[in-house]
GUTOR-807807 format. One record per residue: x, y, z of N, C-alpha, C in turn. Coordinates in pm, whole numbers, padded with zeros to 5 digits, always signed. Layout:
BEGIN
XYZXYZXYZ/...
end
This chain:
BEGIN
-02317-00829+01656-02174-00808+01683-02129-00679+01615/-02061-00592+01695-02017-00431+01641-01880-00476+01684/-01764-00427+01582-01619-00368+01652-01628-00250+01659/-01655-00168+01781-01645-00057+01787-01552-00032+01940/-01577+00118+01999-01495+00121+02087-01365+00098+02139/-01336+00052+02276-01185-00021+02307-01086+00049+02209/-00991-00046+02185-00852-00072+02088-00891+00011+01943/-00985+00017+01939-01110+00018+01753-01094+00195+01774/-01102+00287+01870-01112+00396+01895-00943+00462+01845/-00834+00362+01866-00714+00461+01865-00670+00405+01748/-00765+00364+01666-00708+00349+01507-00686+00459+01410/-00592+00507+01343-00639+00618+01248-00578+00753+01346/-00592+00853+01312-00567+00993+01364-00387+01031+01364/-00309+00957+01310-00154+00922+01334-00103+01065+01295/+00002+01099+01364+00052+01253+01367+00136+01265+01222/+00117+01332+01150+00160+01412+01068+00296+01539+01066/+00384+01508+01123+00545+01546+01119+00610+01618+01008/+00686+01723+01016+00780+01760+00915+00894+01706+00945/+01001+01666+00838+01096+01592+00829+01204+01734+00798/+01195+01751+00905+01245+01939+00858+01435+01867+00884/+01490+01802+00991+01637+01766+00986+01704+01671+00897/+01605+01563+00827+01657+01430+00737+01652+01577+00589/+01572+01676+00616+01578+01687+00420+01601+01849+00471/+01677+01876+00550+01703+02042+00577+01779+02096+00451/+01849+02049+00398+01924+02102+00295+01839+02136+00141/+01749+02037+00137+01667+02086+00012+01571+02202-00012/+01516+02223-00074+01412+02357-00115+01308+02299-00101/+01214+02219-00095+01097+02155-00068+01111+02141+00102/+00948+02125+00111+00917+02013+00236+00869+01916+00238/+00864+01832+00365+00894+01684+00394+00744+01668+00472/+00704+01607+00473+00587+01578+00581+00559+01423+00602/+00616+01352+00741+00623+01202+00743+00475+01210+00846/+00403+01096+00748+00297+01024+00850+00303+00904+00867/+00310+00922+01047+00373+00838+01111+00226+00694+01162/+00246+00592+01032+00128+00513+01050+00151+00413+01123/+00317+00456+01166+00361+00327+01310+00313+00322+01446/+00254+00471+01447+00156+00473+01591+00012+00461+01601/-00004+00384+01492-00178+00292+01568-00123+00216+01659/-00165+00152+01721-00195+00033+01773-00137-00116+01761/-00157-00101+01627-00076-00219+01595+00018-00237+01510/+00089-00129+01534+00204-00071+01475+00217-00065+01305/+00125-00021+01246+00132-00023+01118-00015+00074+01042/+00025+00051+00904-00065+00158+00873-00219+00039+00797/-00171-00125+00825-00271-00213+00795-00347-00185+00928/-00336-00104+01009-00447-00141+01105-00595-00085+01051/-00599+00025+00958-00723+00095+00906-00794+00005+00817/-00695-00049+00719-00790-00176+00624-00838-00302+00722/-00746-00344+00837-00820-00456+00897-00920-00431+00938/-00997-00267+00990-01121-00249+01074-01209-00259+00955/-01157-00155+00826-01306-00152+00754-01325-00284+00684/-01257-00374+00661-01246-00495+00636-01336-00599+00672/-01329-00589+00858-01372-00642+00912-01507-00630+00980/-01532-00465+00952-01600-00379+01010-01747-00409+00909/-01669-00425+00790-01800-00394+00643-01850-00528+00641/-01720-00598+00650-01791-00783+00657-01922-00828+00750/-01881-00739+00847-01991-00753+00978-02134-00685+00927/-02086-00571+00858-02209-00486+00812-02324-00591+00732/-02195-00604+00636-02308-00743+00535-02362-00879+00561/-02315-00940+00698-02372-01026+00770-02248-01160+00686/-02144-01131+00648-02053-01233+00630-01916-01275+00706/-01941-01226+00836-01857-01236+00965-02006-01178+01096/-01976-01388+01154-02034-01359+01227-01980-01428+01360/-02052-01405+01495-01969-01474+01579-01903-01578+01601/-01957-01664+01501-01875-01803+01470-01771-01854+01361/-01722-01686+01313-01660-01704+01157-01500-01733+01231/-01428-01780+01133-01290-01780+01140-01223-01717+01039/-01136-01631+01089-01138-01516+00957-00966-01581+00926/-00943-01541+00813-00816-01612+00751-00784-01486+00623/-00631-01486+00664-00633-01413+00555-00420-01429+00477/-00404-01411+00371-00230-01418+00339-00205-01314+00362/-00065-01230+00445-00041-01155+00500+00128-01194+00503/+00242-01071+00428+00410-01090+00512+00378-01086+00649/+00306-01026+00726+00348-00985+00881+00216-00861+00914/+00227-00734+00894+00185-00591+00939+00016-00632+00933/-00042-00702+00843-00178-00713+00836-00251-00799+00946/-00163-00923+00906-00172-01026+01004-00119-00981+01162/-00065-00897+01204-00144-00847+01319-00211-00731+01323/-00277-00676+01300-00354-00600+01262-00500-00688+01298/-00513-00749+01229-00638-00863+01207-00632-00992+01352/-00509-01012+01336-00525-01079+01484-00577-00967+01603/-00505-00923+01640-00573-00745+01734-00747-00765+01714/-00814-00704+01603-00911-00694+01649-00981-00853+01653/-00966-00937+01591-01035-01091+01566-01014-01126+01739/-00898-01077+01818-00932-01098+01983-00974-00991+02002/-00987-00920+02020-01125-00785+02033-01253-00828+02013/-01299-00923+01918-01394-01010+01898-01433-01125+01931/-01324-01180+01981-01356-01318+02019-01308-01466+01897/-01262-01358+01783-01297-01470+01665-01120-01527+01643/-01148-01659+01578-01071-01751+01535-00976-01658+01417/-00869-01672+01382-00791-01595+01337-00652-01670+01334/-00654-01728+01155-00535-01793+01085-00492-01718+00956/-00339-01672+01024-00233-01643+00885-00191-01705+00832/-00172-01684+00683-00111-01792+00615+00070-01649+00530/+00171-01697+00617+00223-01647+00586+00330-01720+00503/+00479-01687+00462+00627-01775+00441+00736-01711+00489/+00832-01811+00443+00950-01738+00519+01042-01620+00582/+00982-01483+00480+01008-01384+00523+00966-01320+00564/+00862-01344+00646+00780-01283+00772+00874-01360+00921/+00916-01160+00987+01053-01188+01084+00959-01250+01191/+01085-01293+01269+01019-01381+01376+01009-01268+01452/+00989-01121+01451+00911-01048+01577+00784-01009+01544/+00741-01046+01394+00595-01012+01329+00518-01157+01414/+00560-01276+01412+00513-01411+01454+00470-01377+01588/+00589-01358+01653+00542-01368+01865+00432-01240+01827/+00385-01126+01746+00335-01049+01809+00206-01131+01752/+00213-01133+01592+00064-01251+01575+00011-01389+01684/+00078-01459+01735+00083-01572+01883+00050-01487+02005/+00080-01399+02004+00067-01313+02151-00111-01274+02113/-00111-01243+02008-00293-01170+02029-00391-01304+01944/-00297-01452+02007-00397-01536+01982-00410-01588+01806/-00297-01523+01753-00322-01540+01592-00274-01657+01558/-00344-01760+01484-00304-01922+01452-00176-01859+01329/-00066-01922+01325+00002-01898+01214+00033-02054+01110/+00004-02021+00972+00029-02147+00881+00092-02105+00797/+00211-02149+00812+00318-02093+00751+00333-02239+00621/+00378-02125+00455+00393-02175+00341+00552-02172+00317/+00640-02319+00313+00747-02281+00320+00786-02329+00211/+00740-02340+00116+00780-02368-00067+00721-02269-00160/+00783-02198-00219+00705-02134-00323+00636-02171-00452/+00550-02105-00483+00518-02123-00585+00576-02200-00717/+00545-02327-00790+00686-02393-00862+00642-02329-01035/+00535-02252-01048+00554-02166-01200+00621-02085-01182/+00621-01938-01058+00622-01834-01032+00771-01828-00967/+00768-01916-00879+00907-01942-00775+00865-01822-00715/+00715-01759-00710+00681-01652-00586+00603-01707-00454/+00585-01643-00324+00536-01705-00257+00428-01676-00226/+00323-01565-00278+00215-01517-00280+00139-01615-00340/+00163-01648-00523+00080-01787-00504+00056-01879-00419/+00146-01919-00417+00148-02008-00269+00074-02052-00133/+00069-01911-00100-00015-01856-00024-00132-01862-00035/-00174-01796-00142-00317-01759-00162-00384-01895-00214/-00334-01983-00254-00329-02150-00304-00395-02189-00189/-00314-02186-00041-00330-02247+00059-00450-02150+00127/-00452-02002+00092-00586-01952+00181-00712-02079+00149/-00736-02108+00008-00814-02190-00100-00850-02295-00043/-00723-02357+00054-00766-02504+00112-00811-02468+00211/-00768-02398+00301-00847-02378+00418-00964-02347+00462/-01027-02240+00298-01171-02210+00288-01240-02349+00248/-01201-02428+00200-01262-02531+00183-01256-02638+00307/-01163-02634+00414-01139-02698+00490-01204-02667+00628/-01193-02573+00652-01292-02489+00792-01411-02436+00722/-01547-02493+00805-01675-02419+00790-01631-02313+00846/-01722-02186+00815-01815-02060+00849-01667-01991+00824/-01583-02042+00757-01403-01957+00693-01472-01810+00663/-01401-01769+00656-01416-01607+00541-01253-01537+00537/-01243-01524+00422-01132-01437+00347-01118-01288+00324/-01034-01209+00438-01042-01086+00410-01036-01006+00281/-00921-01091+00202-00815-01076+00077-00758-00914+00072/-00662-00876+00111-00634-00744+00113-00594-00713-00026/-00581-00810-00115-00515-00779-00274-00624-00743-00366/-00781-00774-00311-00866-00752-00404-01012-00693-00322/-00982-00653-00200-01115-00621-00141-01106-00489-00141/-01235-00388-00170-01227-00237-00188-01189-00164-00055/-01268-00232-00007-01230-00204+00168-01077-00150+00236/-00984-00201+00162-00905-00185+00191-00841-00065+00122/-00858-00032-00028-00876+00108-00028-00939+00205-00032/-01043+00185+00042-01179+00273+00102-01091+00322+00229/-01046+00239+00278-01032+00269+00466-00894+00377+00427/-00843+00430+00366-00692+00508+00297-00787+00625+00208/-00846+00623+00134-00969+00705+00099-01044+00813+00199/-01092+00739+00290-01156+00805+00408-01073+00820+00515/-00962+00771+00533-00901+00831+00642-00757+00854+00630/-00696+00779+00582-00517+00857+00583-00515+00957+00480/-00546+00979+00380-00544+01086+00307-00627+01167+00332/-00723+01128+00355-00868+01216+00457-00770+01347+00575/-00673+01218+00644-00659+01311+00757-00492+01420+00676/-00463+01378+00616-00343+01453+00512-00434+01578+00495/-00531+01561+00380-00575+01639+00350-00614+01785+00396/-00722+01755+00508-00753+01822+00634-00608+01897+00682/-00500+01813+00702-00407+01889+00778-00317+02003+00707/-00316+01933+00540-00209+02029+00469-00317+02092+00327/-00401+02040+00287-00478+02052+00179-00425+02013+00077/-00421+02109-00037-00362+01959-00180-00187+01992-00187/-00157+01843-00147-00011+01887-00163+00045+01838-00308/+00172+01897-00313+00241+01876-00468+00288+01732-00501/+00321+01611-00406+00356+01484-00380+00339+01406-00258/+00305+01297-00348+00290+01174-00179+00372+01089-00271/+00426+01003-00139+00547+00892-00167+00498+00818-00057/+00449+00669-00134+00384+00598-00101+00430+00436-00144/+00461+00360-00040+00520+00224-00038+00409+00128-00121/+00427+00026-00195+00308-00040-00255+00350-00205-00209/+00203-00275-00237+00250-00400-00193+00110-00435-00245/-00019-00444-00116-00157-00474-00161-00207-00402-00290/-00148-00257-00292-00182-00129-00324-00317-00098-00286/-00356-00078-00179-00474-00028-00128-00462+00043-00037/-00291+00112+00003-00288+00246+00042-00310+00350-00055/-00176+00302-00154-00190+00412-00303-00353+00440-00341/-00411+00327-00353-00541+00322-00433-00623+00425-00400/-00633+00396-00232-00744+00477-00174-00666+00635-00198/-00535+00685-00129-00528+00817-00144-00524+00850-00269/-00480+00761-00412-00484+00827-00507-00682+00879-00563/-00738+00803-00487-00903+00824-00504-00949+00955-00467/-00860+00973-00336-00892+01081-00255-00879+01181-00376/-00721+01182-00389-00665+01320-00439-00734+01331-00555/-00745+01232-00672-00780+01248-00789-00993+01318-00793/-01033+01242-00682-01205+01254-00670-01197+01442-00611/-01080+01504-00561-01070+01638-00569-00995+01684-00637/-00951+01631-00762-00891+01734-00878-00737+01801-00814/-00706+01759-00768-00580+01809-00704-00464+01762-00790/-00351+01822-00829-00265+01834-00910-00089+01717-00870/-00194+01686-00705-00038+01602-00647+00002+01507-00743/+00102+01486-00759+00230+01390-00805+00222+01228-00704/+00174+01143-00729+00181+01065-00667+00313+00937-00715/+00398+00943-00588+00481+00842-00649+00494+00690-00588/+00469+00604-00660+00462+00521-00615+00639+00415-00574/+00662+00385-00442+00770+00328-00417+00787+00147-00420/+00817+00158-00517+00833-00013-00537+00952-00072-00534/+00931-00196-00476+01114-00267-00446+01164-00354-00610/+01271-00356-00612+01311-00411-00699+01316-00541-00682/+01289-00598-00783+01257-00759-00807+01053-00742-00815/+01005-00653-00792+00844-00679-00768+00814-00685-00875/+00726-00684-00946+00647-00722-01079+00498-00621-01100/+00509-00569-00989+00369-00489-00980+00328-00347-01100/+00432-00330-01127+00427-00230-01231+00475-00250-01338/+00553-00426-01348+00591-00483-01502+00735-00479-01504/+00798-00498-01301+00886-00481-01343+00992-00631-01356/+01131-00635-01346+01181-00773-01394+01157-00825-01245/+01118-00968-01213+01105-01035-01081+01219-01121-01056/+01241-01055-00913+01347-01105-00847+01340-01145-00707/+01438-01163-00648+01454-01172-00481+01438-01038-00415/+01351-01074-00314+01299-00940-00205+01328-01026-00067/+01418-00943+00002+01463-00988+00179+01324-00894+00285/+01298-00785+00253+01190-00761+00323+01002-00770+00306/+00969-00815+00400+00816-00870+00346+00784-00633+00377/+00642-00632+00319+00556-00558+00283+00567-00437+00187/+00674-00442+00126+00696-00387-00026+00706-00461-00131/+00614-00417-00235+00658-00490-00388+00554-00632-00340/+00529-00685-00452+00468-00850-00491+00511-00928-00590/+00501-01002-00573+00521-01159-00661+00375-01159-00752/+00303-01039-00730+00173-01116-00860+00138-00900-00860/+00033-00933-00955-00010-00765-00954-00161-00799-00867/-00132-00697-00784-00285-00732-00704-00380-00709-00782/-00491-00774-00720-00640-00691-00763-00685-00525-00779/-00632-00454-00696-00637-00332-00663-00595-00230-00751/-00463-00271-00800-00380-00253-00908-00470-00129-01021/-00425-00014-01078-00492+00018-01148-00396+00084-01224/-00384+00102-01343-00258+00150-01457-00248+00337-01395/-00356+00395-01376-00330+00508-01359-00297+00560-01168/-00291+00427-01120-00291+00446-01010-00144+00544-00939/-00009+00578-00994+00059+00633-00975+00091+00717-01097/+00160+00859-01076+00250+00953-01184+00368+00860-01224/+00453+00866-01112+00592+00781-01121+00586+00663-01030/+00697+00566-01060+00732+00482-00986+00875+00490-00953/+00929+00433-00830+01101+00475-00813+01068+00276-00758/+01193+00277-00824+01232+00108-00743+01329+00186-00646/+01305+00064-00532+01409+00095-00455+01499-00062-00380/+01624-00064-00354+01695-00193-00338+01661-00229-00178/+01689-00369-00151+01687-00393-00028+01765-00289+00074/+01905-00259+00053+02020-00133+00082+01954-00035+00111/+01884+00043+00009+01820+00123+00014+01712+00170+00106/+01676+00044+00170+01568+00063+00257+01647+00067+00404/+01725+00008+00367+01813-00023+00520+01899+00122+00535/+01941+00200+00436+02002+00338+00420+01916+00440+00475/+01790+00395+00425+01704+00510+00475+01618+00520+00591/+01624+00403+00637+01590+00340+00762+01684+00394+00881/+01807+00426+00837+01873+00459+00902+01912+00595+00941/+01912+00674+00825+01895+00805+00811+01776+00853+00895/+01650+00799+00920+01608+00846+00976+01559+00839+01104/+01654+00708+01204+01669+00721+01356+01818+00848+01360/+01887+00869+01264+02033+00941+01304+01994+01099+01282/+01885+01130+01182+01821+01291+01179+01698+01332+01260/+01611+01205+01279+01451+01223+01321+01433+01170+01473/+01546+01064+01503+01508+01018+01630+01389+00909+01553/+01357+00834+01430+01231+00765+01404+01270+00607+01402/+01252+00529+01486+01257+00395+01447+01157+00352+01323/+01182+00297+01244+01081+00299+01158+01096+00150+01060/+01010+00029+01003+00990+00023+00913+01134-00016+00762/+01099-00137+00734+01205-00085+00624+01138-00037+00505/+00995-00055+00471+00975+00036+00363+00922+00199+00389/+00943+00235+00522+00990+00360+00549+01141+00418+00511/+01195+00334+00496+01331+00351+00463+01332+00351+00295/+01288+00291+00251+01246+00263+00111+01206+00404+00051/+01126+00427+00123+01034+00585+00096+01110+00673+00087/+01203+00698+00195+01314+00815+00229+01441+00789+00130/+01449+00689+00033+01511+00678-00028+01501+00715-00163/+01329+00696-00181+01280+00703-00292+01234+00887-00335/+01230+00986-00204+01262+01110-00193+01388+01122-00267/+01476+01104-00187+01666+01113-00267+01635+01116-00372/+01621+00996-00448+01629+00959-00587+01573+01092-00653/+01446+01125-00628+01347+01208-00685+01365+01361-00676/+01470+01432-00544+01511+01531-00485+01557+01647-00642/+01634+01566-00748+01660+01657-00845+01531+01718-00906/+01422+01622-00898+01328+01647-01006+01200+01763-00945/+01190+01791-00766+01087+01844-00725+01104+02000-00693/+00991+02060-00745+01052+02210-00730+01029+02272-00610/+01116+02430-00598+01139+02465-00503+00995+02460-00458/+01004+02509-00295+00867+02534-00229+00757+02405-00246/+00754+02304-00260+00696+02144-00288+00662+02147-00176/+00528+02051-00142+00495+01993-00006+00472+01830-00032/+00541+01771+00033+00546+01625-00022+00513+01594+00121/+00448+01414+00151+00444+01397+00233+00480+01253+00190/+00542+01201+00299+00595+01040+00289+00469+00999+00389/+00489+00807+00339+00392+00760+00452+00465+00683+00481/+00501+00623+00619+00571+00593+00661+00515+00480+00733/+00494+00343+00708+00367+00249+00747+00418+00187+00876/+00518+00152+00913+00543+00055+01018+00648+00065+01116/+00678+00041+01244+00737+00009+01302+00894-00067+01312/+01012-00005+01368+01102-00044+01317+01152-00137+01442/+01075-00167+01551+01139-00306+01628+01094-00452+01576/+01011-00448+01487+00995-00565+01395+01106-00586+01305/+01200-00506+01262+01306-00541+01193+01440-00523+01290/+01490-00568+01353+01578-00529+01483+01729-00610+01461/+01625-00729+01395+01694-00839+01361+01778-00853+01208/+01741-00739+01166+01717-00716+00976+01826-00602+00946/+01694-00513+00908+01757-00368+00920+01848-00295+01008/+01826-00309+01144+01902-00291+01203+02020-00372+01300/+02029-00471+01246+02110-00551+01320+02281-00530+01141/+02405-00520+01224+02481-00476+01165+02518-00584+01110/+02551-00683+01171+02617-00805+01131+02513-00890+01019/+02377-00893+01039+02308-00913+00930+02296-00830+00781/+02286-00715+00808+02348-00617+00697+02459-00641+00591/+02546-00667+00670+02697-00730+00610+02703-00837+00549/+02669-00932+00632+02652-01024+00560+02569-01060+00406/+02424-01053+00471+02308-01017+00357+02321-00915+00233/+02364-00841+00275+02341-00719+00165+02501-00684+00117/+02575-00707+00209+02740-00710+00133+02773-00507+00177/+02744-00479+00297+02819-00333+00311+02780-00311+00422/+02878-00192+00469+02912-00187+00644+02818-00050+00642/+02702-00095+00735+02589+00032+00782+02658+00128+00864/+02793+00112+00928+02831+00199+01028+02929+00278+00958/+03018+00232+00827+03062+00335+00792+02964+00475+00728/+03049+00593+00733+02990+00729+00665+02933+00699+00545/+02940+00608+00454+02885+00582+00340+02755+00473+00368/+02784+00374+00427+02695+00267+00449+02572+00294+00554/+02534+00444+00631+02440+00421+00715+02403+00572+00746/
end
């Protein structure tokens, strides 16, 4: 069994953009890579291949495996996509804040969903939880196998060799990347890249407030694939320069800013990112080449981010006034 070819071919290669109208006014440049146009609308589509790809290599996914993995949403289809590309059995174990347009697209490519709707009762997080229940299921289904995106290298190997790979190639060593965290095995891999060539970039890492991933205080998070409830495996102290928290608002601000300058549907921790620029805008000097990564798709949040009346409510401020959007 090979995943190669088909769907497996238009993974990776995602266009690389200047954000020349959202940041025209500053002295730096902007460079958004746009990891919402794989395939499966996200920038987890590169860790699900080598993931799945290496498992196959080592003979621990085989035609009869059922692959399972905890996932908010972006991974878990990702992994559903190719697991029907393969033929194979394919159960998420997600919770409540995975939107119901991440679900129909996991059900549409055949993805079993097992949803955890209590959290964790030490943590009151739902990642334990989760990963509790991956535990039963490996014990519960023969020939199971566990991708684990929080602790498998694979996942920042596949960001190593190819999204910063293809950065690289396009701009060479730039002065900053601003980079969303969650598994951290985007950060991981490009910070591998940049650091295994001595390059001087500034890597900042964008984390939501309430996450814990960098020690910070844990709280409530409304959007799944920024920030965690535990510090992943991946996790490494030198893995970022800075960190910027950024608020739920914040993501929805910048989310917005950039369908009203870029024309970009995008993602709320694309919005997160473009926020986490702002914040940082005093500190970067003239002539800078920064590049944002911009992981996901913004008709998965339709219902969220961009729906007004949810805004208001949820977050307590009007997206349509001049201040709010």
């Amino acid at each position: 069994m090979k995943l190669e070819g088909g769907i497996v071919e238009a993974i990776g290669g995602t266009p690389l953009i200047r954000l020349r109208r959202l940041f025209e006014v500053e002295p730096f440049e902007v460079y958004g890579k746009l990891e919402w146009m794989n395939p499966g609308g996200s920038a987890k589509d590169r860790p699900a291949l080598y993931m799945i790809r290496e498992a196959i290599r080592r003979g621990e996914i085989t035609k009869d495996t059922v692959v399972i993995e905890s996932s908010s949403g972006n991974l878990a289809i990702s992994l559903a996509q190719l697991c029907r590309y393969l033929g194979l059995r394919f159960i998420c174990v997600i919770d409540p804040r995975t939107t119901e347009q991440h679900k129909q697209i996991i059900r549409s490519f055949h993805g079993e969903i097992d949803l955890v709707t209590e959290p964790d009762a030490a943590t009151g997080e739902f990642l334990p939880a989760r990963i509790r229940r991956v535990g039963e299921l490996l014990r519960q289904i023969p020939k199971a196998y566990w991708t684990n995106q929080y602790g498998n290298p694979d996942n920042s190997l596949a960001h190593a060799e190819t999204t910063m790979r293809e950065i690289g190639e396009r701009l060479g060593p730039i002065d900053y990347l601003f980079c969303g965290v969650s598994s951290c095995g985007t950060i991981r891999g490009c910070m591998e890249y940049i650091r295994g060539r001595q390059w001087s970039t500034r890597i900042v890492a964008v984390d939501a407030a309430g996450s814990v991933i960098f020690g910070g205080a844990k709280g409530p998070r409304r959007f799944p694939g920024l920030g965690a409830g535990l510090t992943p495996g991946l996790y490494r102290q030198d893995i970022a320069d800075d960190v910027v928290y950024v608020t739920d608002s914040d993501c929805v601000r910048g989310c917005r800013e950039l369908v009203r300058h870029e024309s970009i549907l995008a993602g709320a921790s694309s919005g997160g990112v473009v926020a986490a620029i702002r914040a940082m805008s005093g500190r970067i000097a003239k002539g800078a080449v920064c590049v944002a990564i911009l992981p996901d798709r913004g008709e998965r949040y339709l219902g969220t981010v961009y729906n007004d009346d949810w805004v208001r409510q949820e977050l307590g401020f009007d997206p349509t006034s001049p201040q709010g959007g």
